[in-house]
N, C-alpha and C positions, 0 to 999 in steps of 0.2 A: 504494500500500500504506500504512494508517495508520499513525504512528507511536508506540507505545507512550507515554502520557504520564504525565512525573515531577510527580507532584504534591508542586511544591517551594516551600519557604520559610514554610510554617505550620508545619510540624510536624518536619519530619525535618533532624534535623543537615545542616550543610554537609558533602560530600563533597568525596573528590578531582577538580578542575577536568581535564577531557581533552578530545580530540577522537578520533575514529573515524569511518572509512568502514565503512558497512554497506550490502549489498548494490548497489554502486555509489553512493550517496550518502552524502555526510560529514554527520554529525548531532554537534551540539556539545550536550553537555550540562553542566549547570549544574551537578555533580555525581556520576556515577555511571553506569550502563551503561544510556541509553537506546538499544534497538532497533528497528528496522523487524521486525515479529512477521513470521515466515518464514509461506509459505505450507504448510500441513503434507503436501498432496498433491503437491507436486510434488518433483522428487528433482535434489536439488540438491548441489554439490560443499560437503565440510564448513565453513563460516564459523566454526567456531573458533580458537583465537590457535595458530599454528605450535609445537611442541615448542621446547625452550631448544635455542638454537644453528643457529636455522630449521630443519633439517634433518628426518627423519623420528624417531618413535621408535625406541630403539635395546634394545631388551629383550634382556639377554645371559644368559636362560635356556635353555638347552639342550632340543629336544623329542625325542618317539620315537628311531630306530635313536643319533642321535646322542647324546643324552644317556643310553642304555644303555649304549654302548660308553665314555665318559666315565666314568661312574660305576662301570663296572671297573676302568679304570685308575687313579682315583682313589685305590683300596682299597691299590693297589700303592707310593704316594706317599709321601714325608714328610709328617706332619701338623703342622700349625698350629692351633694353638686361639686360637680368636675369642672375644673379650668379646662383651657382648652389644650394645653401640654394634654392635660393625664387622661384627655377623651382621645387624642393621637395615639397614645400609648395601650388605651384600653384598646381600640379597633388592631392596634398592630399585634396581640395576641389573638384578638378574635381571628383574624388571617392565616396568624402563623407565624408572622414576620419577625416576633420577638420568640420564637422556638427559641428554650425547651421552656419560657416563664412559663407559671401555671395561674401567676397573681402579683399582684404588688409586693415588694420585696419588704425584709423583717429587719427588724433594726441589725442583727447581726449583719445580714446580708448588706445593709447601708454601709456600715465601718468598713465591711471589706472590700465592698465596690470603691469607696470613698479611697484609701489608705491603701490599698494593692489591685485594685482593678479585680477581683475576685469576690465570689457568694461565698454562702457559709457552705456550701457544699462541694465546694474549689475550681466551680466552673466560671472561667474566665470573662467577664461582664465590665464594660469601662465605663459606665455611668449609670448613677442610680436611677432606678425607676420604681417611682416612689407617688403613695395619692395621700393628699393631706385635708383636714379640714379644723375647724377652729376646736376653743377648748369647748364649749357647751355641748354645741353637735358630738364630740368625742365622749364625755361626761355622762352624756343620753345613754350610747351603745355599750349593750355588754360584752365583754368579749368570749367569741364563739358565737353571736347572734350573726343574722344575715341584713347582708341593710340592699339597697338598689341604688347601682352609682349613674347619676341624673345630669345631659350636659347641660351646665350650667347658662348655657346659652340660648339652647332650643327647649329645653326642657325635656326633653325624648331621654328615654330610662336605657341607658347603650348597655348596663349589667348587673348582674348581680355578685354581691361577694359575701364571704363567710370570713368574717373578722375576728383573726387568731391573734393579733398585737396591737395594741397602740403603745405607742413612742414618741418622745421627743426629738429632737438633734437640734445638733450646732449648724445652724445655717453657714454661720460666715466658713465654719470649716469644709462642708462639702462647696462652697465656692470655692476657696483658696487651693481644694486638693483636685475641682474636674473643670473650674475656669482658669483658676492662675492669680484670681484677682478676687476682692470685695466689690473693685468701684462700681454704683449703682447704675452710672452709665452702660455698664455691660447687658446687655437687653438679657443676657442668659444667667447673670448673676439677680438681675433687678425680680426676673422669674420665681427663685427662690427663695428672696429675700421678701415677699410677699404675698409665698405660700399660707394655709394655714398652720397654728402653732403644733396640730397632736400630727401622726403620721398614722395609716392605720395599715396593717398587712392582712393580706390571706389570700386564697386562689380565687379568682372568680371564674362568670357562667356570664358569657358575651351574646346578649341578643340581637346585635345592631350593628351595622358598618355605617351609619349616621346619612350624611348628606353626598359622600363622596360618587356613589354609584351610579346615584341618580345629574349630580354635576359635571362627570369626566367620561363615565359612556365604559366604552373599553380599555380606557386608558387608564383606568384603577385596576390592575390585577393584583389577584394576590400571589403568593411565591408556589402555590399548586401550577397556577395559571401558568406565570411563567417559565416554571421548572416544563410543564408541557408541552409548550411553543417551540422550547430550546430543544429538546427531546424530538419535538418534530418534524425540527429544521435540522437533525444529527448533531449538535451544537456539543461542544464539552468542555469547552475552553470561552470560555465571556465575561467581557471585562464592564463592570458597572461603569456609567457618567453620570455620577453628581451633580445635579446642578438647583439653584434658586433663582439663575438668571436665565432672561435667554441668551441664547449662544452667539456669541460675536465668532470671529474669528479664530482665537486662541483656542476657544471650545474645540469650534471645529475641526480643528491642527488634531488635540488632542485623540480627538474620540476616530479620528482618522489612522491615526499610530494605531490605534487598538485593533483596529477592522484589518489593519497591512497583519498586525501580529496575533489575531487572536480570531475565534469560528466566527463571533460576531459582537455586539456593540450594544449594552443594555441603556439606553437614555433614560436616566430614571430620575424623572423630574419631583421636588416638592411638592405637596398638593395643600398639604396645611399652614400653618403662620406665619405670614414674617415679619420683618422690622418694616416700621412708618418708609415709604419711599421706594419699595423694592417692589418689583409689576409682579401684580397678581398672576397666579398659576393658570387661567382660563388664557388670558395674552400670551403667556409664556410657552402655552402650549400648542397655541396656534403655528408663534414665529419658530419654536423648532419643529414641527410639522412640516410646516413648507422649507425648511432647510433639508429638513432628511429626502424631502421628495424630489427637491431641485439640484442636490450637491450630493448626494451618496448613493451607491452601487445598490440598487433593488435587492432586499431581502441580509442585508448586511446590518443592520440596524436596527431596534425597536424601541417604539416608546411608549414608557410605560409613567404612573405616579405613586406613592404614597404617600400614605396620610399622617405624618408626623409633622410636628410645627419645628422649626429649627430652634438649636439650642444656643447657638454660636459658640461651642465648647473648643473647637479648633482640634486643636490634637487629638484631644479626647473624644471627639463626636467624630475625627476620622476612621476610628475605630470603630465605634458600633455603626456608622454606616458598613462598614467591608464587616463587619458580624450580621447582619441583617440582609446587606445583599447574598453572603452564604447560603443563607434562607431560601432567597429568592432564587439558588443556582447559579449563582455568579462566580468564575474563579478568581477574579481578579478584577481591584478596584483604581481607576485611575486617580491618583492625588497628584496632585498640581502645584500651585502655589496659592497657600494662603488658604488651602482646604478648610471649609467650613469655617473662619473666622471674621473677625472683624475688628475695626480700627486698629489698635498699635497690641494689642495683647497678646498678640503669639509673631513668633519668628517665621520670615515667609516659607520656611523646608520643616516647620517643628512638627506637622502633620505627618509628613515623609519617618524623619526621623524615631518619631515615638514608637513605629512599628519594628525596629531593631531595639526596642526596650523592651518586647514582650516577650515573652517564652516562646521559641519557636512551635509549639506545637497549639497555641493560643487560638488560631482562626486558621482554619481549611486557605481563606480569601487572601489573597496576599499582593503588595501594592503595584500597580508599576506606577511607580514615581520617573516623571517628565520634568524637567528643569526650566527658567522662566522661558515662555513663549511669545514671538512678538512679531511685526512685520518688518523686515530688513529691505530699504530701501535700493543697496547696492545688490543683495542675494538675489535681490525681483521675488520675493516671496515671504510665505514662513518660514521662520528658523525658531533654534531653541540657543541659549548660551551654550550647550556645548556645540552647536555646530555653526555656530557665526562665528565669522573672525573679525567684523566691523566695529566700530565704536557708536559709543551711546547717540549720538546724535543723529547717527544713522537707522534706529531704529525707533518702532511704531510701540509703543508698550499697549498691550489692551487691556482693560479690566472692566468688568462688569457697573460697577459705580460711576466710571469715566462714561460709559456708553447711559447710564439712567441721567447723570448730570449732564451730557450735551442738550437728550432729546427734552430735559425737563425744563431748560433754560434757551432752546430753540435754537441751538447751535448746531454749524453745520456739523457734520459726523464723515468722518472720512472713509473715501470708499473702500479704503485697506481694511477699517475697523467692524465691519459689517456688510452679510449681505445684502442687496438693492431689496430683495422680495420680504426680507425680516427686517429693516429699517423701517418700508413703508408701511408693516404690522404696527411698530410701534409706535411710528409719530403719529398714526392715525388714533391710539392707546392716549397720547398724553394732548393730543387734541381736542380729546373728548371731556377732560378733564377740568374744572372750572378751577380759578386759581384759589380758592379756599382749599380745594384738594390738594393742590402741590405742594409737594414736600421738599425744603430746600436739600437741595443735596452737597455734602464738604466730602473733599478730595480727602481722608486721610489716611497715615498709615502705607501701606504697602501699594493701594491704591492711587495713590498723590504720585508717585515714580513716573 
């Protein structure tokens, strides 16, 4: 069977060094997810990377007779109202997506997510996932009772849980050990710091995938879903793309690397919250839509969303994205510059880096880290700093911020830094926009370059 070949060292960034067996033979590559190309006729047991925790997925949504009879007694329960983080987090177990949780994590398990990235049961976890509410509502419940967790927004009852702990904790410390920081600026620290005071644990019973299914169509899968897509495209090798933006250029660059070195290309857009100023996920999904249709090789690419709000944790949210794309069948996660982060709080490679602090046996998923990507004027293209030899002046820096503050201040936008068909998505996005809407946007941090 031929082996897919990495056309490597002219052009494309160094990736991350690994090895893998694929279909009984170990294939070393120089970078990045070389495959033996599956035969597509024959039927073959799945060769994608095992869910986190080897074990199966664990989707704790409720179907037919049982989740009707749940969802009456639900009605009957104490409610708990959910922010909109821990209705992300409730749906991402109803999926699967947080395999193997069963529930809300117990104080033990907080300390050791917090303090070594590990549960009390020594399964490797980088940030808590934790549901809280104040002292009264805690005060009310006993523990071992069941209450119904209510989002706090629509009111729709997404589950039920059997409440084995309440707890306190140190806020400022799980900031300082999964943000880096206290300052309230930090939208992911500000999250926490006005949670409520008790915490409560136990497994729940997910009746709900809320409003997603019905707002993105097919473009909400869950990790069944797309574990079977991949499976039926012969896929075994696929590299997730992160994104909260849409995709300018640099995206592009990236998720292009992946398709040269990898079966195929998971675009796995945000679908839940984000910070004041960043284009909503319906926009977003539009202009990578018409990117994937206009700029990439048919059947090489898919896009997908979920329902998570971001954390902006940086390092540490690099991680449980490449634990959760696991989930979803993913071998491999692209990190970039500046993954998952915001303003000046993480170093632009600390995403990259933190994945050579963990136990190598930690996550199935593993990075290929890309170095800064940009438009080089003298190259006539993209390049990455390892494969430019020009100086700074010579080069186009892109970032997602720079492209929301052109279009939101009506500046022109360079044709290097986006394409003509996802430009005109946008400006027609902040067109529509009255200006009580817009949100000033400031260059800073890694962004401002």
């Amino acid at each position: 069977m031929p082996a897919k070949i990495l056309l490597f060292g002219f052009f494309l960034p160094t990736l991350y060094m690994f090895k893998r067996s694929v279909a009984g033979s170990a294939l070393q590559a120089g970078g990045g997810c070389v495959t033996e190309k599956p035969n597509a006729r024959k039927t073959v047991m799945s060769r994608l990377v095992k869910p986190h925790g080897g074990g199966e997925l664990k989707p704790l949504l409720l179907q037919g007779d049982a989740l009707a009879a749940e969802k009456a007694r639900a009605a009957t329960l104490p409610k708990i109202q959910m922010t909109s983080r821990e209705v992300g987090d409730v749906i991402m177990m109803g999926i699967g997506g947080f395999t193997p949780l069963d529930g809300f994590m117990t104080r033990a398990d907080w300390e050791g997510v917090c303090d070594g990235m590990k549960m009390a049961n020594g399964l490797f976890w980088p940030i808590p996932i934790t549901l809280s509410t104040d002292q009264a509502t805690a005060d009310s419940i006993k523990t071992g009772s069941d209450v119904a967790l209510v989002d706090g927004e629509t009111g729709e009852i997404m589950a039920t849980m059997t409440v084995t702990e309440k707890y306190t904790i140190d806020k400022e410390h799980e900031c300082m050990m999964v943000y880096k920081t206290t300052d309230l600026e930090h939208p992911g620290v500000k999250m926490v710091m006005e949670q409520g005071e008790v915490n409560l644990a136990g497994p729940v019973r997910v009746l709900s995938t809320g409003r997603f299914k019905e707002e993105y169509g097919d473009q909400f899968m869950t990790p069944a879903e797309t574990r079977a897509l991949f499976d039926s495209k012969g896929w075994s090798t696929v590299a997730a793309f992160q994104t909260r933006n849409p995709m300018h250029r640099s995206h592009e660059y990236l998720a292009k690397i992946a398709v040269e070195t990898c079966d195929g290309v998971l675009i796995h857009s945000l679908l839940g919250k984000l910070k004041p100023g960043d284009i909503p996920a319906e926009v977003r999904s539009k202009a990578i839509g018409v990117l994937i249709e206009k700029y990439f090789v048919k059947n090489t690419v898919i896009q997908a969303g979920y329902p998570l709000d971001m954390r902006y944790a940086g390092p540490r949210e690099a991680l449980l994205h490449a634990l959760f794309r696991q989930n979803y069948g993913c071998s491999h996660l692209i990190v970039g510059r500046d993954h998952a982060g915001v303003g000046e709080y993480y170093g632009p490679f600390d995403a990259q880096k933190i994945f050579d602090e963990i136990p190598k046996d930690a996550l199935e998923t593993k990075p290929l880290k890309i170095d800064w990507t940009f438009w080089c004027y003298k190259c006539g293209g993209m390049a990455s700093a390892r494969t430019c030899p020009h100086e700074p002046a010579d080069r186009l820096l892109l970032s997602g911020t720079k492209l929301r503050k052109a279009l939101s201040e009506g500046e022109e936008v360079p044709a290097e830094f986006s394409r003509p068909e996802v430009l005109a998505i946008l400006r027609e996005y902040y067109a529509s926009l009255a200006d009580d809407q817009k949100v000033k946007i400031e260059l800073k941090g890694h962004s401002a370059k």
